[in-house]
C-alpha positions in Angstrom: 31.4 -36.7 113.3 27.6 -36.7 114.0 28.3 -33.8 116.3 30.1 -31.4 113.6 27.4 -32.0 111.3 24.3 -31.2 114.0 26.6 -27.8 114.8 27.4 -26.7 111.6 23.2 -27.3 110.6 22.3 -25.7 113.7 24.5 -22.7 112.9 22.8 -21.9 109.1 19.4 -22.8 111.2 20.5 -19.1 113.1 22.2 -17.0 110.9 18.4 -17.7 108.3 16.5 -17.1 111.4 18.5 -14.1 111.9 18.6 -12.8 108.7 15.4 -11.3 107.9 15.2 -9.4 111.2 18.7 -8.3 110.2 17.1 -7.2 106.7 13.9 -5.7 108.3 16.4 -3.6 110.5 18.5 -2.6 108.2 15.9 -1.2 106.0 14.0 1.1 108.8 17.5 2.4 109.5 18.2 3.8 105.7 14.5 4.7 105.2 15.1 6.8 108.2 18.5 8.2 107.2 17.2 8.5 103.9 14.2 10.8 104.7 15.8 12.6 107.1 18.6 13.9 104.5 15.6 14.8 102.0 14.1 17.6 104.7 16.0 21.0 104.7 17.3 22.1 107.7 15.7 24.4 110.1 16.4 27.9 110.6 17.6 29.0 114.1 15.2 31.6 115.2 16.5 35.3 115.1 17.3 36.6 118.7 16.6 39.8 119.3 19.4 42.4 120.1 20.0 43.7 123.3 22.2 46.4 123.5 23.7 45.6 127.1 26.8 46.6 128.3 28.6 45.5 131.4 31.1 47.5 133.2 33.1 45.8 135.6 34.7 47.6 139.1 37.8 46.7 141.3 37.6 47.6 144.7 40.6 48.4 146.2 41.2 48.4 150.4 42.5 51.5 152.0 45.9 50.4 153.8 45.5 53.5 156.0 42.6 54.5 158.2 41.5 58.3 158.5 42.0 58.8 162.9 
C-alpha cells in the first residue's frame, strides 16, 4: 500500500514539474502564430515577360537512299 502511495505522489511531483515548461511552450507557440497572422502577406515579385516561342521539329529517316 506504501508503494501506490509513493507512485501516485511521485506522478503529481512530474506532471507540476512539467507543467510550467508545458505553459512556457505553449505560450511562445501562439505568440508566434499570433504575430505571424497579424503581418500581411508578401507580394510575389512581377516577372518580366519574355515573349519566347518554341518550335518543335520531327526528323524523319529516309527509307530509300539516292545511288
Amino acid at each position: 500500500m506504501n508503494r501506490a502511495k509513493n507512485v501516485r505522489i511521485r506522478n503529481r511531483a512530474v506532471i507540476l514539474m512539467l507543467m510550467p515548461v508545458t505553459t512556457l511552450l505553449w505560450l511562445i507557440g501562439w505568440t508566434l502564430f499570433w504575430t505571424g497572422s497579424k503581418t500581411k502577406p508578401q507580394k510575389p515579385k512581377p516577372t518580366p515577360q519574355t515573349n519566347t516561342t518554341i518550335t518543335t521539329t520531327i526528323l524523319l529517316e529516309n527509307e530509300e537512299y539516292n545511288t
